[in-house]
TORDO-441823 format. One record per residue: residue number from 1; residue in three letters; x, y, z of N, C-alpha, C in turn. Coordinates in nm, 4 decimals, padded with zeros to 6 digits. Atoms other than C-alpha are relative to their C-alpha. Layout:
BEGIN
+------+------+----------+----------+----------+----------+----------+----------+----------+----------+----------+
! resi ! resn !    neast !   nnorth !      nup !   caeast !  canorth !     caup !    ceast !   cnorth !      cup !
+------+------+----------+----------+----------+----------+----------+----------+----------+----------+----------+
!  NUM !  ala !        X !        Y !        Z !        X !        Y !        Z !        X !        Y !        Z !
...
+------+------+----------+----------+----------+----------+----------+----------+----------+----------+----------+
//
This chain:
BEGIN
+------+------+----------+----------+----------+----------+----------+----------+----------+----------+----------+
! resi ! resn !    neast !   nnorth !      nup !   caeast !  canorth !     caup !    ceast !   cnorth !      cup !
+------+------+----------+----------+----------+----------+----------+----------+----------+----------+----------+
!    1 !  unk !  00.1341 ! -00.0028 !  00.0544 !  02.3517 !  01.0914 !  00.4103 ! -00.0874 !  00.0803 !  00.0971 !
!    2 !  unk !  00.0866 ! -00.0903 ! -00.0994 !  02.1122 !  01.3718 !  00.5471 ! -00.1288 ! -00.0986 !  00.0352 !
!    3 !  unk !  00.1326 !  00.0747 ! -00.0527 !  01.8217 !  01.2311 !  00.7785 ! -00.1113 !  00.0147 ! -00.0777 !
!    4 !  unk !  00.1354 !  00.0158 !  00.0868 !  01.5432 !  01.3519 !  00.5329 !  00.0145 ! -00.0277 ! -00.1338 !
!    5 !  unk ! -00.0264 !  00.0673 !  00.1093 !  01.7093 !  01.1416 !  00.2703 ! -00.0644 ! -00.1598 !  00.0297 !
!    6 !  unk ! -00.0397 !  00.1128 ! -00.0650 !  01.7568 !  00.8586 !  00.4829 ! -00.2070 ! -00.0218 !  00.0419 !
!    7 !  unk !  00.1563 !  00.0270 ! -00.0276 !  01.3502 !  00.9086 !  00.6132 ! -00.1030 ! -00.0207 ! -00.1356 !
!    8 !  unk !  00.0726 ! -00.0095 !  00.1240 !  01.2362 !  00.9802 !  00.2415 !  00.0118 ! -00.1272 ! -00.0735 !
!    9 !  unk ! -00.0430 !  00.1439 !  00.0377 !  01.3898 !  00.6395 !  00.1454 ! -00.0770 ! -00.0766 !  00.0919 !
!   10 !  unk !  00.0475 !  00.0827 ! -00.1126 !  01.2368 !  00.4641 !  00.4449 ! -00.1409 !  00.0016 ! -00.0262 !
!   11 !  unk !  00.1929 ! -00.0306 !  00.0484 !  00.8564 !  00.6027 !  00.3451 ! -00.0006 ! -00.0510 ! -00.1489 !
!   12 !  unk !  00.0435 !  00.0710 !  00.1331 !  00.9405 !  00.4818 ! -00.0105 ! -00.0266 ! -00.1351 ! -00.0143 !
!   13 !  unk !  00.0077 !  00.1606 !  00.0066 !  00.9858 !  00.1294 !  00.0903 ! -00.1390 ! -00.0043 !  00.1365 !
!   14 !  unk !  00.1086 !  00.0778 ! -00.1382 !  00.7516 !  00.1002 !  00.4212 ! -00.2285 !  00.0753 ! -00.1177 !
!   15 !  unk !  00.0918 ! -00.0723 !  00.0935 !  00.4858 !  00.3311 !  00.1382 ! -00.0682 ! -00.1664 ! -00.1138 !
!   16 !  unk ! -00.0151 !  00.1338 !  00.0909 !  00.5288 !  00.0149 ! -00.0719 ! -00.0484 ! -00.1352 !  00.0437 !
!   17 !  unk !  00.0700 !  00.1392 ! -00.0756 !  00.4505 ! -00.2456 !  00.1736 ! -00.1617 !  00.0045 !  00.0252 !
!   18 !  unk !  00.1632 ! -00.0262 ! -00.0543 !  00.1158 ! -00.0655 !  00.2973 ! -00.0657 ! -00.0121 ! -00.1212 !
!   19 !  unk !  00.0631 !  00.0080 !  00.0964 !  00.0165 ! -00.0192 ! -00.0417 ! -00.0449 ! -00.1440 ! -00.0338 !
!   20 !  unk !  00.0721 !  00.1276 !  00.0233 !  00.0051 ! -00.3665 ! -00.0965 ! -00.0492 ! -00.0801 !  00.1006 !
!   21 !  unk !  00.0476 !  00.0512 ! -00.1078 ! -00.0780 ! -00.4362 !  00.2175 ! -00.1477 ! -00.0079 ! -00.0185 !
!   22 !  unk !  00.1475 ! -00.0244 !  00.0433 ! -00.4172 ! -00.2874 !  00.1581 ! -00.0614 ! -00.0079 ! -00.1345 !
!   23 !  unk !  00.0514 !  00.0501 !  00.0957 ! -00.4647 ! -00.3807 ! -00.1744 ! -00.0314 ! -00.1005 ! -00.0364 !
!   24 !  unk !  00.0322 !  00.1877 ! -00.0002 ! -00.4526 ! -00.7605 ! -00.1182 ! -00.1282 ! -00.0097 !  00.0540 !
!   25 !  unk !  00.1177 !  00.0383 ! -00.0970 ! -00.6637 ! -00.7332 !  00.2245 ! -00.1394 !  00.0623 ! -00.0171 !
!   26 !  unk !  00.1255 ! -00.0540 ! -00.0076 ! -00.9492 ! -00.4991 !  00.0992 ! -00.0983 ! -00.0527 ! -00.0024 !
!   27 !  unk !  00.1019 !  00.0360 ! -00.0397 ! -01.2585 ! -00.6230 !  00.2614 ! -00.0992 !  00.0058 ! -00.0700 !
!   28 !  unk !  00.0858 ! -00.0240 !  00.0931 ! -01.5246 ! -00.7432 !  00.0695 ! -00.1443 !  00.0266 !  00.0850 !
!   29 !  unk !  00.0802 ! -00.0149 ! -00.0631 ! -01.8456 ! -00.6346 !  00.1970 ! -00.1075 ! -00.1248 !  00.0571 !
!   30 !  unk !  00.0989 !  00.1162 ! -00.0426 ! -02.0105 ! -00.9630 !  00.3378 !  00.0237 ! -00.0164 !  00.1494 !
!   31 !  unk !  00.0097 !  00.0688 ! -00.1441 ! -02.1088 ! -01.0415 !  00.6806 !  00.0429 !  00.1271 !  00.0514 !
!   32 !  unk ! -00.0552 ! -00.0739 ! -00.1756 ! -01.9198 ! -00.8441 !  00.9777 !  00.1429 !  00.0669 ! -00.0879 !
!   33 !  unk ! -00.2018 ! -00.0262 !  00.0596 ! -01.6857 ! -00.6618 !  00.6909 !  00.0193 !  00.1339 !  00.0761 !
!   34 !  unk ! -00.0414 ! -00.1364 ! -00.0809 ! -01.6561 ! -00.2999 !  00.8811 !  00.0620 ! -00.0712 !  00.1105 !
!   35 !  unk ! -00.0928 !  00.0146 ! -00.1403 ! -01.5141 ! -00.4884 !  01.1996 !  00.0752 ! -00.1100 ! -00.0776 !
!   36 !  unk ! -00.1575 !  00.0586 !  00.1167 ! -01.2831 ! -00.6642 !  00.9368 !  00.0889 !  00.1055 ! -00.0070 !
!   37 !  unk !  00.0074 ! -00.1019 !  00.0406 ! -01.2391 ! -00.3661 !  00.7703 !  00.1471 !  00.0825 !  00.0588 !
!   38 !  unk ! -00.1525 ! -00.0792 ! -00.1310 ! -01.0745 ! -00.1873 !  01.1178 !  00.0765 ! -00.0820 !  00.0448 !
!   39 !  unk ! -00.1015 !  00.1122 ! -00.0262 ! -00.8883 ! -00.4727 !  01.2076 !  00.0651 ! -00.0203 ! -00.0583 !
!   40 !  unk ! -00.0955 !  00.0313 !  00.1045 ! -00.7281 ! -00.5360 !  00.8826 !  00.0538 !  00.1194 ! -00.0053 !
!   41 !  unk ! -00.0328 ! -00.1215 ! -00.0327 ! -00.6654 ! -00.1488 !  00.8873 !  00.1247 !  00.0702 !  00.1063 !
!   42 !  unk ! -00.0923 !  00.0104 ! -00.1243 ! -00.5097 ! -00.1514 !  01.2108 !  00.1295 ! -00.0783 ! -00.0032 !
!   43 !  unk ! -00.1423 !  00.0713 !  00.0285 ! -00.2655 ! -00.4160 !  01.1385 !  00.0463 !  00.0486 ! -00.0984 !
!   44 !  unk ! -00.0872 ! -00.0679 !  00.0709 ! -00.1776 ! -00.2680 !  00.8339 !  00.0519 !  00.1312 !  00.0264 !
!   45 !  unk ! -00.0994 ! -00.0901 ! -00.0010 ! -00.0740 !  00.0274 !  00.9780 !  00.1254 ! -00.0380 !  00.1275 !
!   46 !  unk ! -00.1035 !  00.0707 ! -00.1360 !  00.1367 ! -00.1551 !  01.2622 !  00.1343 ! -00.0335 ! -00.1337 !
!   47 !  unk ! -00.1049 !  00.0654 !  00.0755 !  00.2984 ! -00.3464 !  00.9646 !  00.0624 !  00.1463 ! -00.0999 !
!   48 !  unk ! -00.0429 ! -00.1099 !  00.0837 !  00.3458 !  00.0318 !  00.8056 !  00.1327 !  00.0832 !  00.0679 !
!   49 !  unk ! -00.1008 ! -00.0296 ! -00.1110 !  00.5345 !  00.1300 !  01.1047 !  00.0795 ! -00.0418 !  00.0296 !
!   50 !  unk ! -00.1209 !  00.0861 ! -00.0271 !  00.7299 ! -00.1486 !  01.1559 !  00.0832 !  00.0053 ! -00.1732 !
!   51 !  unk ! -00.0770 ! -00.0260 !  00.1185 !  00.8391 ! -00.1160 !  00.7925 !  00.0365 !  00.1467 ! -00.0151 !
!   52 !  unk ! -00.0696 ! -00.0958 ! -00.0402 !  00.9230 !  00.2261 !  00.8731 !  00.1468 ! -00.0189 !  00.0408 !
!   53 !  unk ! -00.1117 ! -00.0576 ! -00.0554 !  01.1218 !  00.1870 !  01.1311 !  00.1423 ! -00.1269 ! -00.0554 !
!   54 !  unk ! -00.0835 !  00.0688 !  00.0840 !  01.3016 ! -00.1575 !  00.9175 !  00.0520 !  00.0366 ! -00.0736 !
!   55 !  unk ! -00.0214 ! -00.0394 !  00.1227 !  01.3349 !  00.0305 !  00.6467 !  00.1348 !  00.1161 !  00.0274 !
!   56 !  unk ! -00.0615 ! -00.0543 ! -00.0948 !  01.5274 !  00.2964 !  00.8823 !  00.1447 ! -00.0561 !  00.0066 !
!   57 !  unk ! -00.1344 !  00.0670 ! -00.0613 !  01.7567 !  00.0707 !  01.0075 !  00.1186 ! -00.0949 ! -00.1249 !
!   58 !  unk ! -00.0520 !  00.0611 !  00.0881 !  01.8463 ! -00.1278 !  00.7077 !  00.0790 !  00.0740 ! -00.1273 !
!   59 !  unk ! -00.0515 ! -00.0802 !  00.1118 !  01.9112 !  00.1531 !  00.4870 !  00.1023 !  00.0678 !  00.0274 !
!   60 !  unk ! -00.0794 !  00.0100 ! -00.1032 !  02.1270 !  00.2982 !  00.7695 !  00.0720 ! -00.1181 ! -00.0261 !
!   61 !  unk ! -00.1007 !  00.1343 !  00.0908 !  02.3612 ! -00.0232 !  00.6761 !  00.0272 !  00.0496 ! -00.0967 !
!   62 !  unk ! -00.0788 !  00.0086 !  00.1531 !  02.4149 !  00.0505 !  00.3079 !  00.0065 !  00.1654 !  00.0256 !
!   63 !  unk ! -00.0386 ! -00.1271 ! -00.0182 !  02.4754 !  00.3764 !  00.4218 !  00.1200 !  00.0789 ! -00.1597 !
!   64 !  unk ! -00.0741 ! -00.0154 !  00.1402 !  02.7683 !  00.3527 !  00.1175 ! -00.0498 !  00.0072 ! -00.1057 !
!   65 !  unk !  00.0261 ! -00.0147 !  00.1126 !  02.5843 !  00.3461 ! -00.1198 ! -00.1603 !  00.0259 ! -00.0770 !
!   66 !  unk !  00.1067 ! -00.0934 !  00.0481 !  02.3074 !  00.5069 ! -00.3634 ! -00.1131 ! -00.0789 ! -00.0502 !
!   67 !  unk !  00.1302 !  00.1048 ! -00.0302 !  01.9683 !  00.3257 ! -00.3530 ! -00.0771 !  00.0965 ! -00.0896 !
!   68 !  unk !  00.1596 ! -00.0309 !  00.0506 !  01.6853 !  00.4490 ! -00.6224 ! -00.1247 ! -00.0289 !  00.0289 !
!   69 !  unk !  00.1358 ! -00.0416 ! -00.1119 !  01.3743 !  00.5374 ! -00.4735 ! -00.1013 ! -00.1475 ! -00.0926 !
!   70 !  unk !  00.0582 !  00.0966 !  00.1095 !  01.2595 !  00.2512 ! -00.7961 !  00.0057 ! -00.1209 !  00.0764 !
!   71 !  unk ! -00.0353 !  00.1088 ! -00.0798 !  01.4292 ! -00.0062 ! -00.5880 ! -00.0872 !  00.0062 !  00.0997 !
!   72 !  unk !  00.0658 !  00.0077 ! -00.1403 !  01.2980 !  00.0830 ! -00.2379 ! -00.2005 ! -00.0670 ! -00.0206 !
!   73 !  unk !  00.1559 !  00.0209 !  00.0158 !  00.9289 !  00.0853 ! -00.3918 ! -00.0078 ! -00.1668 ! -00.0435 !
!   74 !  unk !  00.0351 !  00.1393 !  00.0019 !  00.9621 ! -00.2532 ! -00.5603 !  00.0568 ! -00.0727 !  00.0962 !
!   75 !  unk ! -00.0423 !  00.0693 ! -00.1385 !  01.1470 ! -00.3786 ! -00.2412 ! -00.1019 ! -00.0115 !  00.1220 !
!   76 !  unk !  00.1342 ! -00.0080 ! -00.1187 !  00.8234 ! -00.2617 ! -00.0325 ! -00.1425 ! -00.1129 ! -00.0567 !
!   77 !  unk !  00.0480 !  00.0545 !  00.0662 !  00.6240 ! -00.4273 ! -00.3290 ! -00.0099 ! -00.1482 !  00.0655 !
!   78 !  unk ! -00.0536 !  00.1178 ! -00.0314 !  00.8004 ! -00.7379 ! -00.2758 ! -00.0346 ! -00.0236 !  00.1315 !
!   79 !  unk !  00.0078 !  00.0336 ! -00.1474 !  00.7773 ! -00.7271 !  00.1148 ! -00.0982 ! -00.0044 !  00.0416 !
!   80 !  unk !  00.1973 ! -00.0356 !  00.0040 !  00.3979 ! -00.6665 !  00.0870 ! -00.0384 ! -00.1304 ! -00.0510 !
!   81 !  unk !  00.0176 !  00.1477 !  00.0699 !  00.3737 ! -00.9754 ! -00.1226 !  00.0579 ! -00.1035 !  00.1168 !
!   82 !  unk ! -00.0526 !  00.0934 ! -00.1116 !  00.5763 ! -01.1755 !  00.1378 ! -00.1255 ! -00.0136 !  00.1178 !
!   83 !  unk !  00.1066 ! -00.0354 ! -00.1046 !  00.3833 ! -01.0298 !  00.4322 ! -00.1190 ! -00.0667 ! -00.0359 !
!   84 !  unk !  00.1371 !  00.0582 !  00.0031 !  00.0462 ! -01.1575 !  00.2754 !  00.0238 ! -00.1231 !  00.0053 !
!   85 !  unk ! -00.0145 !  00.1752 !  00.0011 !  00.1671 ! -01.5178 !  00.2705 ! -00.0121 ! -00.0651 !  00.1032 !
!   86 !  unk ! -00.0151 !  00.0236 ! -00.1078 !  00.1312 ! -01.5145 !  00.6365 ! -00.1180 !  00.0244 !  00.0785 !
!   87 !  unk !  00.1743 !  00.0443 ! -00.0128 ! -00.2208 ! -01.6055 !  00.7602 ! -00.0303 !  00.1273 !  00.1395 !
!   88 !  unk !  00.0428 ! -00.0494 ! -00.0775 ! -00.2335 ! -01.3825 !  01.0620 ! -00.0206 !  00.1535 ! -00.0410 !
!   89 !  unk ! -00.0176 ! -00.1222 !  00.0631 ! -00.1808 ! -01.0608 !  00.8275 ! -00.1299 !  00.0000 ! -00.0605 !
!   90 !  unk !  00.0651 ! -00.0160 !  00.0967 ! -00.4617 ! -01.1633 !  00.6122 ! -00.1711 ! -00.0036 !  00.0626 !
!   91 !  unk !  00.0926 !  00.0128 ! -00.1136 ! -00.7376 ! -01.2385 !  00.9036 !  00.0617 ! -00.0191 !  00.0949 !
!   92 !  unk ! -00.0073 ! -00.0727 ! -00.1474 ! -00.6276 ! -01.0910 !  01.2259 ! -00.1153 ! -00.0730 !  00.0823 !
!   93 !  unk !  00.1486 !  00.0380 ! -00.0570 ! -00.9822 ! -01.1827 !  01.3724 !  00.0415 ! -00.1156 !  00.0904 !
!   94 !  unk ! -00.0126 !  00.2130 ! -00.0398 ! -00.8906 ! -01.5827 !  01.3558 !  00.0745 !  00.0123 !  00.0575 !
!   95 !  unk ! -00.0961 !  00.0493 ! -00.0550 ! -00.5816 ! -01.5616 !  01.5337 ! -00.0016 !  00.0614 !  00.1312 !
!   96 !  unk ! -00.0043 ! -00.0777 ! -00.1184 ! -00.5298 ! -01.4565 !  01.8919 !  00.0996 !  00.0982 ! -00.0197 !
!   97 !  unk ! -00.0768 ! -00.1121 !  00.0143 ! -00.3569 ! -01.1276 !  01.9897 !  00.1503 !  00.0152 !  00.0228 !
!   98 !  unk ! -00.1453 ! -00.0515 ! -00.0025 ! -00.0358 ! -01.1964 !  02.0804 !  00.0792 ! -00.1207 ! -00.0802 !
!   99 !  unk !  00.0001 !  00.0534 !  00.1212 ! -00.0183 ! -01.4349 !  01.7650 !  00.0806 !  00.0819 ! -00.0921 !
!  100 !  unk ! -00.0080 ! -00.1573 !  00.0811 ! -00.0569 ! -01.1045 !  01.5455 !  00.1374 !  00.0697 !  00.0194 !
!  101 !  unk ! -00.0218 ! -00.0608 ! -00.0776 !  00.1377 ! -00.9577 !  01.7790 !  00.1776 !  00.0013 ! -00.0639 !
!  102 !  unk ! -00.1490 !  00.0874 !  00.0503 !  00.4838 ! -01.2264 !  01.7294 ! -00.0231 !  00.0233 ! -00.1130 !
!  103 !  unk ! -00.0085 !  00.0095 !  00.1185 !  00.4118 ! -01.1949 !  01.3987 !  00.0328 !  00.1266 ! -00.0838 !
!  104 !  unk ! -00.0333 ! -00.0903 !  00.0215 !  00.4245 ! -00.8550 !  01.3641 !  00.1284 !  00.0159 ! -00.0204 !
!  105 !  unk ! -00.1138 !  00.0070 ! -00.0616 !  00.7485 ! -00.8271 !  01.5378 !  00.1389 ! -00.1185 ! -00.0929 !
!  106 !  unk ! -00.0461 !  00.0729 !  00.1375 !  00.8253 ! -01.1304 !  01.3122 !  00.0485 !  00.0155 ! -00.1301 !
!  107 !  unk ! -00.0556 ! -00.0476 !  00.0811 !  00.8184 ! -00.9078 !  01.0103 !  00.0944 !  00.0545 ! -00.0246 !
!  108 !  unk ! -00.1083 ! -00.1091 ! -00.0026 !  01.1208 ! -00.7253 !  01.0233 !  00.0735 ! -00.1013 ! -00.0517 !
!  109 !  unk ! -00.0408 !  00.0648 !  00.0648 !  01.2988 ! -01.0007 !  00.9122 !  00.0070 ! -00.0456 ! -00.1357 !
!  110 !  unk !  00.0153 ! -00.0053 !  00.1519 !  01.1741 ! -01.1245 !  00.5820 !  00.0091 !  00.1713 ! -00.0831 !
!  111 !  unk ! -00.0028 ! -00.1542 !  00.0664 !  01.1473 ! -00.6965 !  00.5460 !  00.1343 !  00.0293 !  00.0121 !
!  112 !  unk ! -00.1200 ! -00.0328 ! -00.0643 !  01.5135 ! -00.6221 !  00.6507 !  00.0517 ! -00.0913 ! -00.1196 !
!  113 !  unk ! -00.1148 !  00.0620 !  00.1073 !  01.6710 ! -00.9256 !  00.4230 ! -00.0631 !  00.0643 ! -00.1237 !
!  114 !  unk !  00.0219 ! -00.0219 !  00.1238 !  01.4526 ! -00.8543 !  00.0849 !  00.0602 !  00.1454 ! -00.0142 !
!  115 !  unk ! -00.0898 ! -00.2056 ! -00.0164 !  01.5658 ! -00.4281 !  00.1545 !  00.1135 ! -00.0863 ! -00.0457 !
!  116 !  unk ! -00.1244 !  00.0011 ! -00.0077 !  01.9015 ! -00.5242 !  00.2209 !  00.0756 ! -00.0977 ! -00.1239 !
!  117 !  unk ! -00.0339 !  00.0417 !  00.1311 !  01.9334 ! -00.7911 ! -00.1007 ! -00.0475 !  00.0968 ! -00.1190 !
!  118 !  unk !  00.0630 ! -00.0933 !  00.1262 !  01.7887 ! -00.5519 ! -00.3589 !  00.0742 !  00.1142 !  00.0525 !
!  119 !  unk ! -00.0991 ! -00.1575 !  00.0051 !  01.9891 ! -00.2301 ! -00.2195 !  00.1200 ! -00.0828 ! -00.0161 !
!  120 !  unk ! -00.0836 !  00.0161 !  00.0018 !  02.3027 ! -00.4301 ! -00.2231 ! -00.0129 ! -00.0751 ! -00.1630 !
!  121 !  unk ! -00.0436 !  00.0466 !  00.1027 !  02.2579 ! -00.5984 ! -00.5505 ! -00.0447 !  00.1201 ! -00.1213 !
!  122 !  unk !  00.0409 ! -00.0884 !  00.0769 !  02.0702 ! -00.2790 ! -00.7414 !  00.0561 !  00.1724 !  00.0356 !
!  123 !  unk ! -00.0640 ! -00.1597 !  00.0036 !  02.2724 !  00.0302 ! -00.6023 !  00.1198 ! -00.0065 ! -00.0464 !
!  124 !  unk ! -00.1951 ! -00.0189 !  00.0680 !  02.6114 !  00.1575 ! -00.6809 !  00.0648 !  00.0803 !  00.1507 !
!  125 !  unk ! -00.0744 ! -00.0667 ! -00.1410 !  02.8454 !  00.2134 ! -00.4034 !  00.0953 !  00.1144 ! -00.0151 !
!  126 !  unk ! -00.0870 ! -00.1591 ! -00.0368 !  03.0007 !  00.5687 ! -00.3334 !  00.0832 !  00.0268 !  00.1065 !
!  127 !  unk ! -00.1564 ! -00.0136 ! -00.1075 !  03.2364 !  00.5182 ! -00.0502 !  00.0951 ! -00.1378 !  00.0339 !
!  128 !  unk ! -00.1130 !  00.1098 ! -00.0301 !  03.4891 !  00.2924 !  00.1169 ! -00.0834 ! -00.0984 !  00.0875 !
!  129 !  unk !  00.0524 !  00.0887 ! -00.1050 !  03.3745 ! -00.0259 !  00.2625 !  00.0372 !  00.0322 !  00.1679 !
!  130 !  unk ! -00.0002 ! -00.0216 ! -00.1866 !  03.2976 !  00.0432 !  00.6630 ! -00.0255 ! -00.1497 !  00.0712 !
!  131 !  unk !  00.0152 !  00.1206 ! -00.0844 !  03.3271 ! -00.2309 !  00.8820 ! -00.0164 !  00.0356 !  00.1532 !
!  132 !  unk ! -00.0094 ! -00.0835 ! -00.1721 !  03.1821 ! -00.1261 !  01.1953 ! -00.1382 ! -00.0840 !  00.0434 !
+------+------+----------+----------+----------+----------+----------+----------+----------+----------+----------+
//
């Protein structure tokens, strides 16, 4: 699999998370929302990055087999939806920084299994099982 397959897949799913990342958290204008605003901003692009480089690594794994870009997006969908269920994603502010921080670092997990169940149950495999 060429690397700007393998990266173009990785921006479809980590594309997918931000999107809903910032469509849940968009700040409503009351009170102190501009220093919301960049804060919620900021973490969502941390959590854009880290679903990058998850998205990277996990897809790398099913290396065998052929993943639609349909999948990856509702897999980022899905992982965006997860991600908001988790109070330090949704107000940053309230929580201390290295809270955020674990939690960040935290995501890769729930992002890594939902990828890796939806490419393995919605692709079609094209080579020989690798065990490595």
């Amino acid at each position: 699999m060429p690397d700007s397959l393998l990266l173009r897949q990785a921006i479809y799913f980590a594309g997918g998370v931000f999107v809903t990342m910032e469509l849940v958290n968009f700040p409503v204008p009351i009170g102190s929302w501009k220093v919301n605003a960049v804060a919620v901003s900021v973490i969502n692009l941390l959590i854009f990055v880290i679903a990058l480089a998850t998205g990277l690594l996990t897809i790398r794994k099913l290396k065998p087999r052929i993943i639609r870009a349909l999948t990856l997006v509702i897999a980022g969908l899905l992982s965006g939806i997860e991600l908001i269920q988790f109070a330090p994603f949704v107000f940053p502010l309230a929580f201390p920084r290295y809270i955020v921080l674990a939690c960040l670092v935290g995501a890769i997990v729930p992002m890594s299994l939902t990828l890796f169940f939806l490419g393995c149950l919605f692709s079609k495999r094209v080579g020989p099982l690798r065990l490595s």
